[in-house]
C-alpha positions as CSV (number, residue, x, y, z in Angstrom):
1,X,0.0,0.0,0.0
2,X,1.3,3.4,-1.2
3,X,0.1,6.9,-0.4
4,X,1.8,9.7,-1.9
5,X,1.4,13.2,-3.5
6,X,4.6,15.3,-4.9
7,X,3.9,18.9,-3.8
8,X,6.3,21.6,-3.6
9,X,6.9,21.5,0.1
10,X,7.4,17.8,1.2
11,X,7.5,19.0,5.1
12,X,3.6,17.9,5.3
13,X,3.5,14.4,3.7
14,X,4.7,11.2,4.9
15,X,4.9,8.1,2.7
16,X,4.7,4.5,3.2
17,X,4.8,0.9,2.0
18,X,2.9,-2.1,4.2
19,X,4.4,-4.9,2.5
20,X,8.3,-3.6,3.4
21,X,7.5,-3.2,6.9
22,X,7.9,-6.8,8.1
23,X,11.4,-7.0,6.9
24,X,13.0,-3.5,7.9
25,X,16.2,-3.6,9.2
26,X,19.8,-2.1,8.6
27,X,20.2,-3.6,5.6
28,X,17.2,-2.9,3.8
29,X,15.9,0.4,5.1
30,X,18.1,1.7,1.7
31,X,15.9,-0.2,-0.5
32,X,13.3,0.4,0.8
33,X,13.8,4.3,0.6
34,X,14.6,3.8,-2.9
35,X,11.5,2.8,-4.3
36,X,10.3,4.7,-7.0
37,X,6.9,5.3,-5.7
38,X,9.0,7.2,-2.7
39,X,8.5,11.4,-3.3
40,X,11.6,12.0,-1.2
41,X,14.0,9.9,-2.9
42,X,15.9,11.8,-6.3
43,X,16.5,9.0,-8.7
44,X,19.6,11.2,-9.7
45,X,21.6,10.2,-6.7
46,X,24.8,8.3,-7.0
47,X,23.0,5.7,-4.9
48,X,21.1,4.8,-7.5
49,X,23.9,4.5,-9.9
50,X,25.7,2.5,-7.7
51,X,22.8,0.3,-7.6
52,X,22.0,-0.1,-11.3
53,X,26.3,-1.1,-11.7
54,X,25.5,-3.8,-9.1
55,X,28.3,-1.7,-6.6
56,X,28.4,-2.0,-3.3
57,X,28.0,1.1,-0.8
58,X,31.0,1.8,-0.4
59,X,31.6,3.0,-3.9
60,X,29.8,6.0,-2.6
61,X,33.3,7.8,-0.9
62,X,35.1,7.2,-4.5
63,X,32.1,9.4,-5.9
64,X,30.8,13.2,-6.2
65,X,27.4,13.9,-6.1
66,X,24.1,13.4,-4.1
67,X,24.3,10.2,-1.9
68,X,22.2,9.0,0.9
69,X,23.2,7.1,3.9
70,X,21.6,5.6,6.8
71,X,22.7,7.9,9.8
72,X,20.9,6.0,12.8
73,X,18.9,3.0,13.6
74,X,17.5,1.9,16.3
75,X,15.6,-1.5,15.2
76,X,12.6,-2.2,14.2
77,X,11.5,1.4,15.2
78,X,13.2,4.2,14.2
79,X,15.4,4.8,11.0
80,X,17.2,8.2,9.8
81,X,18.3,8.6,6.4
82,X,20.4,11.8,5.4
83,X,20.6,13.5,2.4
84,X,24.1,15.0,1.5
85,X,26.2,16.3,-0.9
86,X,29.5,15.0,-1.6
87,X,32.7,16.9,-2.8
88,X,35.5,14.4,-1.7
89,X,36.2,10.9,-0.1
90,X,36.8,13.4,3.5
91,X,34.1,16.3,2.4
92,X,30.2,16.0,2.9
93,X,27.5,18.9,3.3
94,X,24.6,17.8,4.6
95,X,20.9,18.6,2.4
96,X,18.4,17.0,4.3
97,X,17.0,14.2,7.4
98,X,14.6,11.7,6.8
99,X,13.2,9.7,9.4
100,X,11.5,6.4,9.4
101,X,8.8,5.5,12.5
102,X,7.7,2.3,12.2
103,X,7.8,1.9,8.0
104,X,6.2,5.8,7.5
105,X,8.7,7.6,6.3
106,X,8.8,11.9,7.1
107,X,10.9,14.6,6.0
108,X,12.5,16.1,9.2
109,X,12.2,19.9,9.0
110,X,15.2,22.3,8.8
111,X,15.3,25.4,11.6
112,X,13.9,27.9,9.1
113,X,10.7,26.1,9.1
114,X,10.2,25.5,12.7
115,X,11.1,28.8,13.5
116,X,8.7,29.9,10.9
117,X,5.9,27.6,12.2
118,X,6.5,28.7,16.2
119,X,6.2,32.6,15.1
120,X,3.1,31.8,12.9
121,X,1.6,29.6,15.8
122,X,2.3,33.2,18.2
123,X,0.9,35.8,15.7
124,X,-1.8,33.6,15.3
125,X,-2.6,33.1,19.2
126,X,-1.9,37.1,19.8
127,X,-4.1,38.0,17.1
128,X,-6.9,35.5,18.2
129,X,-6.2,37.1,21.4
130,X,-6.8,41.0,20.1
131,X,-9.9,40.2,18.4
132,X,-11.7,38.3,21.2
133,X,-10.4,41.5,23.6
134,X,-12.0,43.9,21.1
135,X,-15.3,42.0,20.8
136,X,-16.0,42.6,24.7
137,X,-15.1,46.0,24.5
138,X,-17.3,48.8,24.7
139,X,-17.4,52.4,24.7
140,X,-20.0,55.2,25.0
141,X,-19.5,58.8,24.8
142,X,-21.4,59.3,28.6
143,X,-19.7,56.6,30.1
144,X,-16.4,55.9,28.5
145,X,-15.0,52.6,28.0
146,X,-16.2,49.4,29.5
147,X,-16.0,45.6,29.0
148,X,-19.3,43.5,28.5
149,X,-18.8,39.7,28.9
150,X,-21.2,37.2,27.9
151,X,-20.2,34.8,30.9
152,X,-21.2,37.5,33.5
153,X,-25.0,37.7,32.3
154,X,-25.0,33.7,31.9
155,X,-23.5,33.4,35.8
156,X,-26.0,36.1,36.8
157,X,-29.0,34.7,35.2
158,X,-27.7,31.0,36.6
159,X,-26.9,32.6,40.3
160,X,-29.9,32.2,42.5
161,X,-30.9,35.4,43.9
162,X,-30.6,35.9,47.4
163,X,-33.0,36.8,49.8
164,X,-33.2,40.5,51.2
165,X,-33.4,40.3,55.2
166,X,-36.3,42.1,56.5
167,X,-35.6,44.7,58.8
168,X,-37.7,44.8,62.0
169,X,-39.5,47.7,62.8
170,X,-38.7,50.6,64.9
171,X,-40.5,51.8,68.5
172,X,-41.6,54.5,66.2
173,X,-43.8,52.6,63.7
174,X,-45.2,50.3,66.5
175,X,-46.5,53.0,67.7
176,X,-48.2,54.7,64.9
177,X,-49.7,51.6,63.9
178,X,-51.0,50.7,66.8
179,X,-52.6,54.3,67.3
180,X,-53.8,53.8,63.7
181,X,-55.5,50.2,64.6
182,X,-57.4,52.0,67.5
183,X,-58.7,54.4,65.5
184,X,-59.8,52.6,62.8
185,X,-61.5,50.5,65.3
186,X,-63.4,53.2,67.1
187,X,-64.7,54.6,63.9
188,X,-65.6,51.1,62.6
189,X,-66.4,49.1,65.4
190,X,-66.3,45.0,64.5
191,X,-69.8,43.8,64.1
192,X,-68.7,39.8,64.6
193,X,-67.2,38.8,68.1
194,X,-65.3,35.8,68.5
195,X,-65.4,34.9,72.5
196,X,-63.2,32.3,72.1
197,X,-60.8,30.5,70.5
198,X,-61.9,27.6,68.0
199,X,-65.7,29.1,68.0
200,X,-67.6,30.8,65.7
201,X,-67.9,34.5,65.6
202,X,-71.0,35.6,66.8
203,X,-72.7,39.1,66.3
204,X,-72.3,41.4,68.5
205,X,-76.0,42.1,68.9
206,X,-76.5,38.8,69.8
207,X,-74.3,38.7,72.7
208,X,-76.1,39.3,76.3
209,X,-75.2,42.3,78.1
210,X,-74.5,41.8,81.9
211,X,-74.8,45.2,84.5
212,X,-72.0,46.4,85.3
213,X,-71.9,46.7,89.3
214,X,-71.5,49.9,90.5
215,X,-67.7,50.6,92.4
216,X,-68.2,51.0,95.9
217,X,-66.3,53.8,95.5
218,X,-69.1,55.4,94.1
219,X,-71.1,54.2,97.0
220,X,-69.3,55.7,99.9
221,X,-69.0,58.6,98.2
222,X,-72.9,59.0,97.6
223,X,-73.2,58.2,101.5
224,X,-71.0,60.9,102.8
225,X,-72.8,63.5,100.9
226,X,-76.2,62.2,102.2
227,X,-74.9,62.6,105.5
228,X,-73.4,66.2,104.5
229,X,-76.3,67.5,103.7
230,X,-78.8,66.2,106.4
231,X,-76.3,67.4,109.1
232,X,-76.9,71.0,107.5
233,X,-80.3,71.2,107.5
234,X,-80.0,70.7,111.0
235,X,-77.9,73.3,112.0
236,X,-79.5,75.9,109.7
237,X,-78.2,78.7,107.4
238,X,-74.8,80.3,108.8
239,X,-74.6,82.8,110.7
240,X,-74.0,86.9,108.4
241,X,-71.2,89.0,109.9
242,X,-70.7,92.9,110.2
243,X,-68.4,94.0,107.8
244,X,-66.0,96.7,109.5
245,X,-65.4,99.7,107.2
């Protein structure tokens, strides 16, 4: 199974062949990167002229040109392949790193393009950042600037609201409502009485008046002023006096 595409920038494709990797190793991690189907091997490499003359590898210092070599392996895992240039049996410049994780194959990138990528990823972020700043803010020419989030009204709406405490009353407002209960009561006297608790109310017409006794305070004073008078009728009109001029 093969899946490859030959775009410009090979840094975002990976390549692979199923049926190679059972038999990976050190010794034919080469072949398998030089299949034809691969997009990152160059068919104009002195590997695969050494490989059409039936050469071994080592031909490879003798020559000038683009060579690959296996750099490091760690079986069956992990394979690196590098790309170089070669200007003499001692002199190599290195073009490119290829690594292979269990059979895919990727193009390892060079430090232009991760530093590329990381700044991108920050602009990016910052500028995400900006916008979503500039979406809650607000401005009016009474009150300024201001932010409005959406989360506050959702918490508010979500918060149960909390009961105000009642204050009690003062001495003051007893006092005028209980003058005010009086006289509403004097002017509109209750027609229904309920004697007590658990009964019916009963009209007030209905209910039996009883005398009220008279204080014996009342009495003893009615007494003494019987006995007042009768003791003046007896001794008769007072006496008139001379006035001296």
């Amino acid at each position: 199974q093969c899946r490859f595409i030959f775009p410009d920038n090979l840094l975002g494709i990976s390549w692979v062949d199923s049926s190679w990797i059972p038999i990976l190793n050190n010794g034919s991690v080469l072949d398998y990167f030089s299949e034809r189907s691969n997009p990152f091997y160059d068919r104009t490499c002195n590997n695969e002229v050494v490989k059409m003359q039936r050469m071994t590898l080592d031909h490879l210092n003798q020559m000038v040109g683009v060579e690959y070599i296996l750099l490091h392996a760690q079986e069956p895992i992990l394979f690196i392949i590098r790309k170089q240039q070669r200007q003499s049996p001692t002199q190599v410049m290195p073009l490119a790193d290829y690594y292979i994780i269990a059979g895919v194959i990727y193009q390892a990138p060079d430090l232009g393009s991760v530093i590329n990528s990381r700044v991108l990823t920050a602009v990016h972020g910052i500028q995400s950042a900006f916008e979503e700043a500039m979406s809650y803010c607000r401005y009016h020419p009474s009150k300024g600037y201001w932010w409005h989030f959406k989360d506050e009204e959702e918490r508010e709406k979500t918060k149960p609201k909390a009961k105000k405490k009642e204050e009690p009353s003062s001495i003051f407002q007893r006092q005028r409502v209980d003058a005010l209960l009086l006289d509403l009561r004097q002017k509109f006297p209750p027609r229904f009485v309920q004697q007590k608790p658990g009964e019916k109310p009963v009209p007030v017409d209905q209910i039996k008046k009883e005398p009220e006794p008279v204080p014996e305070a009342v009495k003893t004073e009615e007494k003494e002023t019987v006995k007042n008078a009768q003791s003046a009728g007896a001794k008769g009109p007072p006496e008139k006096r001379m006035r001296l001029q």
